[in-house]
C-alpha positions, 0 to 999 in steps of 0.5 A: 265847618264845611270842608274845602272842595278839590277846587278850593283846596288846590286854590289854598295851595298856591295862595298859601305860599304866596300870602308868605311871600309876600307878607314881609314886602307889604309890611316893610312897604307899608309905612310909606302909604300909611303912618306907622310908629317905628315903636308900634311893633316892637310891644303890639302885633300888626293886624295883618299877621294876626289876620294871615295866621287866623286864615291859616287856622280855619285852613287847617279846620277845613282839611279835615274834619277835627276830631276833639279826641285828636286834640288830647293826646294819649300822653298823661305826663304831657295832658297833666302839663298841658292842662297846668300850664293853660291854668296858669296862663289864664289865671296870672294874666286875668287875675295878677299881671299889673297890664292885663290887658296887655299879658293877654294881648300878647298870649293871643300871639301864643296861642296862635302859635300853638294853634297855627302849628296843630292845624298846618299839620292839618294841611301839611298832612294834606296837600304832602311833600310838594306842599310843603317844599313850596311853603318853605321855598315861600319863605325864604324867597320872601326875606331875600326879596324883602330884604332887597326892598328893605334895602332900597328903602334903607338907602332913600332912608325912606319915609323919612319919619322913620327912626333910622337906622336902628329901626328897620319898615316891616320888621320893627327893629334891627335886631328882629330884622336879624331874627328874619334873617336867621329864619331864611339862612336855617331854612335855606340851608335845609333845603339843600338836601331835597333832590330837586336843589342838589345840582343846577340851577336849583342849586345855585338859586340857593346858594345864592340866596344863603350868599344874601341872607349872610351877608344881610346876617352878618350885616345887621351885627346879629351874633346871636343868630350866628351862634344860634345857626353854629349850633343848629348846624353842628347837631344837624350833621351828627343826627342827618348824614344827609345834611352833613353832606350839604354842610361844606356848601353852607359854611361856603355861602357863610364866609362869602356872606361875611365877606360880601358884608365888609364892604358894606356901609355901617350905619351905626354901631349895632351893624357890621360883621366885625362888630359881630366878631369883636363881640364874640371873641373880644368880650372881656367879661359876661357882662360885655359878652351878653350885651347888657343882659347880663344886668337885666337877668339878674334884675329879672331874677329879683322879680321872680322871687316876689312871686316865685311859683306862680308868676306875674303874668305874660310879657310883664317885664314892662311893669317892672321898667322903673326899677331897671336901668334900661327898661325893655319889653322882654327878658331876652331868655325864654327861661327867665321869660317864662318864669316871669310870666308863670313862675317856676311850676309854670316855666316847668310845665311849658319847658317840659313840653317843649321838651317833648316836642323837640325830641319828638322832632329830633327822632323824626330827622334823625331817622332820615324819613323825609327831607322835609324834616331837615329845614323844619328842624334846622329852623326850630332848633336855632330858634329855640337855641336863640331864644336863650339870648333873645326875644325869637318867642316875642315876634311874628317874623319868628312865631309864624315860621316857627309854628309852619316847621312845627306843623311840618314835624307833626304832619305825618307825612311818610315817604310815599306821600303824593306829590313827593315823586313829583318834587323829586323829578323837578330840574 
């Protein structure tokens, strides 16, 4: 495949981080111009971040010229693992999920994530520091922006047909719109090191928008993101001093947000920061504290060990519904999720490296190498951290951002990459 021209390459650089922009706007926006399901995304990715995320890997083809050997890493426990768990996936969709068809629509969204993540490194490597400062910059700009729209929208209860207020234009569900939020709060807060944000104007933008992206947090009732980011947080000051001397002004934007979120109306009983703390700390047993999933892991468990090592194929809990109580589409725990999908040897091969990559992760931020690091791995870290009590691996708003910092982590970007001295001088 042809390489991209300086030219073409300096266009992808700014349309990059406006498609990222602007992606959860049209899709909050969208059901008003056309009919759209509220239901429909909760199980099915819409096409258009299926689209954004195949452009991005072509993108990622044309940085550079792709080597096969680059794809087989010089890592025997890693390739052995790769290579069981590919095996697996493929087998239990095609031959033994009871929706096959759907197993292998929503393996598609994870072999995007893996692909979108190798080849962002691809132009992370690239186009350097000042790229990807813009990207992450992108991302947050567009779920404040998105936010206020869902706001307006949310207001108007606007279009009518929609299933208000549980179910929110553009990001599915209230819970999911909580995963958006989270994503904007974690890459916020790291953006707080880079030195172009740490006085001024660039400060105060922000502080702003983590003051915003709190209070809409706290608002939708998502304790898991709270806790998530509480634990992301606490590792990040002990591994990056850097960060750990923005922390004061992160916890700052936190007790503003949850303030700014009281006087909000509650549309209903899943909203409200005092839901997310009576929640938390008014839990009188496991099953209250986990809202309900204590029940469905356990159900889950059951499920498991009809097929113990093997699984039942990807995203399969569905064909379970009759015998639950209260049917859902995902386990809400990606340990259970994945031994559902692959059964224990193949939960073992993707924790491993998973595992691997994280720690890889965790070296590279804690040897201070690069600012960019710290929003990257504040981000993957509380979404892994959530993804133990809910479905952050299921849905687009959290993959695509997800696979972005990934690629951030694995880009080889050093100190002296051009266009850092830029970044650095911005105001």
């Amino acid at each position: 495949m042809f390489q991209y021209s300086e030219s073409g390459w300096n266009r992808f650089e700014k349309w990059m981080p406006l498609s990222l922009f602007l992606l959860p706007t049209v899709m909050a926006l969208l059901p008003l111009f056309m009919p759209i399901h509220p239901f429909a995304a909760i199980r099915f990715t819409p096409a258009l971040p299926l689209i954004l995320q195949a452009w991005f890997i072509v993108a990622g083809l044309r940085s550079r010229p792709l080597v096969w050997q680059d794809l087989i890493p010089n890592d025997r426990p890693v390739v052995l693992a790769t290579i069981l768990f590919i095996a697996i996936a493929l087998v239990t969709s095609l031959a033994v999920a009871p929706i096959p068809s759907y197993s292998l629509l929503k393996l598609l969204d994870l072999l995007l994530l893996a692909a979108v993540s190798y080849f962002a490194a691809a132009f992370f490597a690239r186009g350097g520091a000042r790229f990807v400062q813009d990207t992450l910059i992108a991302i947050v700009a567009s779920l404040v922006v998105g936010a206020i729209f869902v706001s307006i929208l949310f207001y108007f209860r606007a279009p009518t047909y929609f299933w208000w207020p549980n179910f929110v234009p553009g990001f599915a569900y209230v819970r999911i719109y909580g995963f958006a939020m989270t994503v904007g709060v974690a890459i916020a807060a790291g953006l707080l090191v880079f030195p172009r944000f740490t006085q001024g104007g660039g400060r105060l933008l922000i502080l702003l928008a983590l003051t915003f992206l709190w209070t809409m947090l706290f608002w939708t009732g998502t304790r898991g993101g709270v806790i998530a980011l509480m634990v992301s947080f606490s590792l990040l000051a002990v591994v990056a001093p850097k960060f750990r001397r923005v922390l004061p002004w992160v916890l700052l934007t936190m007790v503003a947000g949850a303030v700014c979120s009281v006087p909000l109306p509650i549309p209903g009983p899943m909203y409200g920061a005092f839901g997310v703390y009576s929640d938390i700390v008014g839990a009188k047993s496991a099953q209250e504290f986990s809202s309900g999933r204590w029940s469905l892991w356990s159900d889950t468990l059951s499920f498991i060990s009809r097929n113990p090592w093997f699984g039942h194929g990807y995203a399969q809990l569905l064909s379970f519904a009759a015998e639950m109580k209260h049917p859902f589409t995902h386990v809400h725990n990606i340990v259970l999720e994945a031994a559902l999908a692959w059964g224990w040897i193949g939960a073992g091969s993707a924790g491993f490296l998973v595992t691997r990559l994280w720690l890889i992760g965790l070296m590279k931020t804690k040897k201070a190498e690069l600012d960019e690091h710290v929003p990257a791995f504040l981000l993957v870290t509380a979404l892994l951290v959530y993804a133990f009590v809910d479905g952050t691996y299921f849905y687009y708003q959290t993959l695509i951002p997800f696979a972005l910092c990934v690629g951030i982590l694995a880009s080889g970007l050093r100190s002296d990459d051009e266009g850092r001295d830029d970044a650095q001088a911005d105001p």
